[in-house]
C-alpha positions, -999 to +999 in steps of 0.1 A: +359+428+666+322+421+656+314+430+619+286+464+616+267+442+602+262+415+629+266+441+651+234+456+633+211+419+634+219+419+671+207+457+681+176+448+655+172+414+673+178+433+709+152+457+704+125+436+679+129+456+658+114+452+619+137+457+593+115+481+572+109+503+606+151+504+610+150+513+573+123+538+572+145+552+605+179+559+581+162+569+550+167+540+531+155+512+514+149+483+534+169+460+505+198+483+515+197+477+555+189+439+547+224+438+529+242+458+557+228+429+581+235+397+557+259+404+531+288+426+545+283+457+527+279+492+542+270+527+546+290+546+520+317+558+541+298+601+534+269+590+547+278+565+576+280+592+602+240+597+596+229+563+591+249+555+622+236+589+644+200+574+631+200+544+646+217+556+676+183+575+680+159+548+674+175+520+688+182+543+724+140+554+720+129+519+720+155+509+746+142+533+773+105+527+760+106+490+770+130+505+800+155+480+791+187+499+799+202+473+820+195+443+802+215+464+773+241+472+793+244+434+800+239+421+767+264+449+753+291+452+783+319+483+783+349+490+804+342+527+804+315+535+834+291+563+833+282+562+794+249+569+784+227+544+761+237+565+734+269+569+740+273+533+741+253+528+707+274+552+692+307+539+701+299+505+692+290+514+661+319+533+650+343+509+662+323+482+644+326+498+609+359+513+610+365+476+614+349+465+593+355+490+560+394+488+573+404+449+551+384+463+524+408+487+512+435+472+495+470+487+503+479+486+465+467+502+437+445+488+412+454+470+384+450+490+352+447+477+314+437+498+280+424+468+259+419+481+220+416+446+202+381+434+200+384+396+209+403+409+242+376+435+251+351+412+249+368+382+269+374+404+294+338+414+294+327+385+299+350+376+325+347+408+340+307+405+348+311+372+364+341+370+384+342+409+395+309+429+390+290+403+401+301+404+434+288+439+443+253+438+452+251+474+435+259+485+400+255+518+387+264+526+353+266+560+334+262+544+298+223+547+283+205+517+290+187+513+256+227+518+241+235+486+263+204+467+251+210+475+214+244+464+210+258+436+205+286+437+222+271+444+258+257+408+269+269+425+301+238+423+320+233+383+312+261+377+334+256+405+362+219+389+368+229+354+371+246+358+403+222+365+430+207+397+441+215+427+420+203+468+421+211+477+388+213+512+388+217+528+354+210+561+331+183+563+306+189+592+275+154+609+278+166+630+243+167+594+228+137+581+242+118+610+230+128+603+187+106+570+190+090+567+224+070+535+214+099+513+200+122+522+231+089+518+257+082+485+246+126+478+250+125+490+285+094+466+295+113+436+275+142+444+296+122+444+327+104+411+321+135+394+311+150+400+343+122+403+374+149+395+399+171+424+388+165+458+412+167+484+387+170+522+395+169+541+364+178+579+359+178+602+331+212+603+318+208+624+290+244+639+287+264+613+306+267+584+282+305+600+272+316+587+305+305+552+295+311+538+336+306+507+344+313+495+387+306+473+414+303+486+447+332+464+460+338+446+426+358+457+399+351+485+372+357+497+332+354+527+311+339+516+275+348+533+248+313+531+221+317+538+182+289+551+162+275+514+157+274+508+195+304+486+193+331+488+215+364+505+205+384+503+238+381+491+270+400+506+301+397+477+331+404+485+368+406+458+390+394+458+428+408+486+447+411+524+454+405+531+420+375+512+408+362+524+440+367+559+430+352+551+398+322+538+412+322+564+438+320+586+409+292+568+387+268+567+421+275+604+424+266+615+389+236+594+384+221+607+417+223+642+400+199+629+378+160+630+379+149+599+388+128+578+366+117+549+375+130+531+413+116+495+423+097+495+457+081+477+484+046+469+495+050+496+529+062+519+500+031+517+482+009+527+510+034+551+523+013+584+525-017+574+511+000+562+476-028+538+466-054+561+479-044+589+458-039+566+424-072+556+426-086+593+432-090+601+395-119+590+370-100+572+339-078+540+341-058+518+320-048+481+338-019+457+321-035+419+337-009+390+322-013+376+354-050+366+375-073+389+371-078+404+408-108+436+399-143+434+406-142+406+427-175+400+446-175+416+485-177+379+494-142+371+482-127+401+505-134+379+535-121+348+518-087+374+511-086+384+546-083+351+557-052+338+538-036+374+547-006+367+568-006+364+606+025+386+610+016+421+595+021+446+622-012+457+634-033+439+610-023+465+583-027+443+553-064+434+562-072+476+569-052+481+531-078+451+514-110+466+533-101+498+519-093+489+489-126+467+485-142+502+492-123+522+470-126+502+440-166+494+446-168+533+444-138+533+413-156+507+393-192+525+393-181+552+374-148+558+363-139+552+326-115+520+328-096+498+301-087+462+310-059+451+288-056+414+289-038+386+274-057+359+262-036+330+276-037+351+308-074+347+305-076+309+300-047+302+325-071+323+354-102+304+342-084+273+348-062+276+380-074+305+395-046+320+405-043+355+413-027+387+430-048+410+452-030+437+460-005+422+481-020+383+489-018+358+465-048+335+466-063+313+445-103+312+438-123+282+443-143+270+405-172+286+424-159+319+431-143+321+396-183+317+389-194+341+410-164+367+399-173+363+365-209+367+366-202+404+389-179+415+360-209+411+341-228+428+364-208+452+369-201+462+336-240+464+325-246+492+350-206+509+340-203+515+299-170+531+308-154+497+317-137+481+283-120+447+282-092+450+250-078+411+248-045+402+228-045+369+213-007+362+226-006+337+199+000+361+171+028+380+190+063+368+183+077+341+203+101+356+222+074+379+238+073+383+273+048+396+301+056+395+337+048+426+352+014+443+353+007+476+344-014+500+367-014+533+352-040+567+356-034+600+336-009+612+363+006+578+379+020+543+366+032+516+386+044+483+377+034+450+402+059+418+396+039+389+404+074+369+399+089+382+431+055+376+452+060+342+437+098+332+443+107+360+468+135+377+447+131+408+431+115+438+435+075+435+439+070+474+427+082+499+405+068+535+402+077+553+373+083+590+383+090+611+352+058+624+329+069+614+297+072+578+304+034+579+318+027+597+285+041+572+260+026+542+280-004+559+278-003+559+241+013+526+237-017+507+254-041+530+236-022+522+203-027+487+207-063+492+204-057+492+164-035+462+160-054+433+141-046+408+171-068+431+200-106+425+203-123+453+223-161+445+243-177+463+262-211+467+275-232+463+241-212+432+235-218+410+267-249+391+253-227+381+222-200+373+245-221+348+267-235+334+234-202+326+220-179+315+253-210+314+279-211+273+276-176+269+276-164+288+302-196+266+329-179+240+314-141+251+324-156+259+361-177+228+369-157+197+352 
């Protein structure tokens, strides 16, 4: 019997079909379908019935669209005559994943073991994130994320993200976060940066860090026991079978109760009903650059973007997005109060390779256009004294600092952009933080900064000592 999910490549490949149209069809992510089609996981066996009645739907539409009945018919052949296109979809389907859940249910029960002595419980730890957890592309864990990354006990997540593709999702105590909002701000972007492969999905889980779950969806799962010292006291193990899946069934369920918080995303996500637009609809900004830096380019470079945009974006969507976005930002930039944090490495590295990020293209400038870029952020910021540029000399922060993703935040929205997975291909290139509090205390924490001996703010009154000082230097970078 053909596995659901080759069963799923060949209706997308049938039909040609995009991946993120079939996902935006079920609901969900398109990570999600991609590891229904490649890696042999599924539906959750609640919510199969939908996903599969869903793709009955749009894979039948685009069938009798391109009036392709036959040729399915042939491609897809049944012994029962007289079924309809849906009918056929529907049964194939069915059959294919009661197939295909059917060997992974193991006729035993789990193994079961209550480890109390401390050398055990972390072996097993250990051996536990490698051998079992890391073999479910999902985790979900109930125990607060800021308890995991303070104790040292739970290397955990060391060994989850060095197996491949992971979606981390986990609970975040927003009654914790709240006694020092800075100090567990600046842990939650550390913990981002240090793993920009990882998918992470974080709830607030204020109130379910007693169940202290940790599962793999299809792997193995514990309960951890935490003392007062976040140090473990006992560890109850489950290996792979009806009962870690129940556990995990149960950690999914209770962190999807949960206000969401922050969930990673994709670039059709971000323009998804009008998302961009709408962020840049308000009159005071605060921008995160370690990497490039891709505003107030000259108008010349949006021709220069639109032709290293790729060739395969359906209906040239990617070029409409950077026209727009040439537009809106010409209009932001004129009058909108805007603070450009930046990283003084971050500065030099730009000046000297030109790399950047443009919304979604990578490109790299020319010396020339670096030229011409620089001298319209001078322009620009003589005729707006709302634009700020705050610099951190990187050199005076502690060496195991760490600044991957960019920060792109207004009084009502933040989202994160990880120039890492533009750059390698793994890991989520968005996240969008969704709860007000965690706006707020960014807010603060990049306005905070603007104290701390190692910033340097200009603005427009200080451009003529800039160009005094750096002016030479910088021609010099550009035209050797």
């Amino acid at each position: 019997m053909t596995t659901y999910g080759t069963l799923l490549r060949q209706f997308i490949d049938f039909t040609g079909s995009k991946l993120y149209a079939v996902a935006d069809e079920v609901g969900y992510d398109v990570s999600y379908v991609s590891k229904w089609c490649n890696k042999d996981l599924l539906p959750a066996p609640k919510t199969a019935s939908v996903v599969n009645k869903a793709l009955v739907r749009y894979f039948s539409t685009s069938i009798r669209q391109d009036k392709r009945e036959s040729d399915f018919f042939a491609a897809f052949p049944t012994d029962v005559s007289g079924l309809t296109v849906e009918q056929h979809l529907c049964t194939l389907l069915s059959k294919a994943y009661e197939s295909s859940v059917r060997p992974k249910t193991p006729a035993s029960s789990s193994k079961l073991d209550l480890l109390t002595q401390r050398h055990e419980i972390l072996r097993c730890l250990r051996n536990l994130a490698t051998q079992r957890l890391a073999t479910g592309g999902e985790v979900f864990c109930t125990i607060d994320l800021l308890t995991l990354l303070e104790s040292r006990d739970f290397s955990v997540l060391d060994q989850l993200t060095a197996e491949g593709e992971l979606h981390f999702h986990t609970a975040l105590n927003m009654e914790r976060f709240q006694r020092d909002p800075q100090g567990n701000l600046r842990a939650l972007y550390d913990f981002l940066n240090r793993y920009p492969t990882l998918f992470v999905t974080l709830y607030d889980g204020t109130g379910l860090e007693r169940e202290g779950i940790l599962a793999a969806q299809g792997g193995g799962a514990l309960m951890a026991s935490l003392n007062k010292r976040n140090e473990l006291d006992a560890l109850l193990v489950l290996e792979v079978g009806p009962n870690a899946t129940y556990l995990c069934e149960t950690a999914k369920i209770r962190l999807k109760e949960c206000p969401l918080l922050l969930a990673p995303a994709q670039s059709e996500d971000m323009n998804r009903d009008g998302y961009r637009t709408d962020f840049y609809s308000r009159d005071q900004y605060q921008f995160f650059c370690p990497y490039g830096f891709e505003f107030l380019l000259p108008e010349c470079a949006c021709e220069s973007l639109l032709q290293a945009t790729p060739q395969d974006q359906p209906n040239n969507s990617l070029s409409k997005i950077i026209r727009r976005l040439f537009i809106t930002w010409e209009e932001v930039f004129q009058k909108s109060h805007i603070d450009f944090i930046l990283l003084k490495s971050s500065v030099l590295r730009y000046l000297e390779s030109g790399e950047l990020l443009f919304a979604d293209i990578p490109y790299q400038m020319s010396p020339s256009e670096r030229l011409e870029h620089i001298n319209h952020v001078k322009e620009q910021v003589q005729n707006n004294p709302g634009i700020r540029f705050i610099v951190l000399d990187d050199d005076s922060l502690p060496a195991d600092f760490c600044a991957n993703f960019s920060v792109y935040m207004n009084p009502k929205k933040l989202f994160l952009k990880n120039p890492t997975a533009y750059q390698t291909g793994k890991g989520p290139l968005f996240y969008t933080v969704l709860h007000e509090s965690l706006i707020q205390a960014s807010g603060h924490y990049l306005k905070a900064l603007q104290s701390n001996p190692i910033c340097k703010i200009y603005d427009q009154k200080d451009l003529a000592e800039l160009e005094h000082r750096y002016g030479g230097m910088l021609y010099r970078m550009l035209t050797l």
